[in-house]
C-alpha positions in Angstrom: 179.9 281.2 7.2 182.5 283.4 8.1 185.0 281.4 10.2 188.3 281.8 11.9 191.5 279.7 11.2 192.0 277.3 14.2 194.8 275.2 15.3 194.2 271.5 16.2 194.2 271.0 19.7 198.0 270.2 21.1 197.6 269.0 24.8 196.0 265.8 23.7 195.3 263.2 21.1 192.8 262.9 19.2 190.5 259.6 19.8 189.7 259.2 16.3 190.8 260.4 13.4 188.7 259.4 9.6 188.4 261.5 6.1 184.8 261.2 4.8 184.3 259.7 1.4 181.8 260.2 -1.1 179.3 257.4 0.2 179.2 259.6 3.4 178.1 262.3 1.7 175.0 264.6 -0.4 175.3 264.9 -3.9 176.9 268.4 -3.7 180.1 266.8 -1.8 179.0 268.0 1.7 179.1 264.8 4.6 176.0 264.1 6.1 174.9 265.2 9.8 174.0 261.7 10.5 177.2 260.0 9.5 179.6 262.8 11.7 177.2 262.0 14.8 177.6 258.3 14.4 181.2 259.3 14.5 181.3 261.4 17.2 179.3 258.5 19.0 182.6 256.3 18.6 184.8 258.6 19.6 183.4 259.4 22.9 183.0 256.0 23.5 186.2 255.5 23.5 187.3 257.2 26.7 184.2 256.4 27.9 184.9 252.5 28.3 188.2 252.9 29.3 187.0 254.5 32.3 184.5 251.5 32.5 186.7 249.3 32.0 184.6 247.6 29.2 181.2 248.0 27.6 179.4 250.9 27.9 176.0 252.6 26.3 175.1 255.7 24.4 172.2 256.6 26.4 171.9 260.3 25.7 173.2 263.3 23.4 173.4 266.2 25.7 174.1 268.7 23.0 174.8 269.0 19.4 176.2 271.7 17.4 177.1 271.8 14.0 179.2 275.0 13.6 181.0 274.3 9.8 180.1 271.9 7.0 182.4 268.8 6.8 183.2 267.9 2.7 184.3 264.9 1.2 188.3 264.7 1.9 188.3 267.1 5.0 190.8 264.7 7.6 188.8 264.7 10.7 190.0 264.9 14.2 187.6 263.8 16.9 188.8 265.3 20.9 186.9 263.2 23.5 187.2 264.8 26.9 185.6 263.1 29.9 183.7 265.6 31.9 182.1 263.8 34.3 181.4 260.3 36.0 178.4 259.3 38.0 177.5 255.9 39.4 177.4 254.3 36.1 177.3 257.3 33.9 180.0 258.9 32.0 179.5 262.8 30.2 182.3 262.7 27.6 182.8 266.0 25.4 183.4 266.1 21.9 185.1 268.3 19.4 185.5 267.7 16.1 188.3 269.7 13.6 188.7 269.7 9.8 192.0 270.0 8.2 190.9 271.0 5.0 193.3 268.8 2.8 193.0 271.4 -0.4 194.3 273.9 2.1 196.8 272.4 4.4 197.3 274.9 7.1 192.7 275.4 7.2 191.3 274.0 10.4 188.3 275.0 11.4 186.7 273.4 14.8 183.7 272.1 12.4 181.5 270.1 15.5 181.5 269.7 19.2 179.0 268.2 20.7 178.5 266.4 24.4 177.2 262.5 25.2 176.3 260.2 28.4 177.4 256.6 28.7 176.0 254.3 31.1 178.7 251.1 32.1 176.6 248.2 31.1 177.7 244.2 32.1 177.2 241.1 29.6 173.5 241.6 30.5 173.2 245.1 29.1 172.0 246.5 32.3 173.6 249.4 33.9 176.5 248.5 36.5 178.5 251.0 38.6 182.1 252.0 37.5 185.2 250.4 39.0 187.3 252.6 41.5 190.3 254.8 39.9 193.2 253.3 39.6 
């Protein structure tokens, strides 16, 4: 894949930040697809029950793209944006960047992807979000 040098994103902070090791990954080094969703997942849950205020639900990916492969040692940085709030729902944005550690200054925007949260109570059922601050 042919793929331009990026910066990390420097008008926020990342949500998450992990390095993949080997267990997360093929036999030819390269992390799974399943193990960067699941992390993706926690990251834009993150700013997702902060604006709930608590516990909150994965209860649809929107969109998914895989636009670079992730390798064992890449230092991921997961960008969770909040696009929108419903009732109970929350859309929260994700992008993911690799800093390729054998190449400091590489970063390439390697995922994005985009998720809804529902605000659930201690029953697990939906409940509406409390007023903004």
């Amino acid at each position: 894949m042919d793929t331009l040098p990026t910066q990390l994103p420097t008008h926020q902070e990342p949500a998450l930040r992990v390095m993949p090791q080997p267990h997360d990954s093929n036999v030819h080094g390269d992390v799974f697809g399943g193990w960067i969703m699941s992390q993706v997942d926690i990251a834009g849950s993150i700013p997702a029950s902060r604006r709930a205020n608590g516990r909150v639900a994965t209860v649809a990916v929107n969109s998914f793209v895989f636009r670079e492969p992730v390798f064992v040692g890449d230092l991921l940085s997961f960008y969770a944006t909040i696009l929108k709030t419903g009732r109970t729902s929350i859309t929260v944005e994700v992008e993911v960047f690799a800093q390729r550690m054998r190449l400091a200054n590489d970063v390439v925007k390697v995922t994005e992807a985009t998720l809804t949260y529902v605000a659930t109570g201690e029953n697990r059922r939906p409940r509406e979000l409390p007023p903004l601050a």
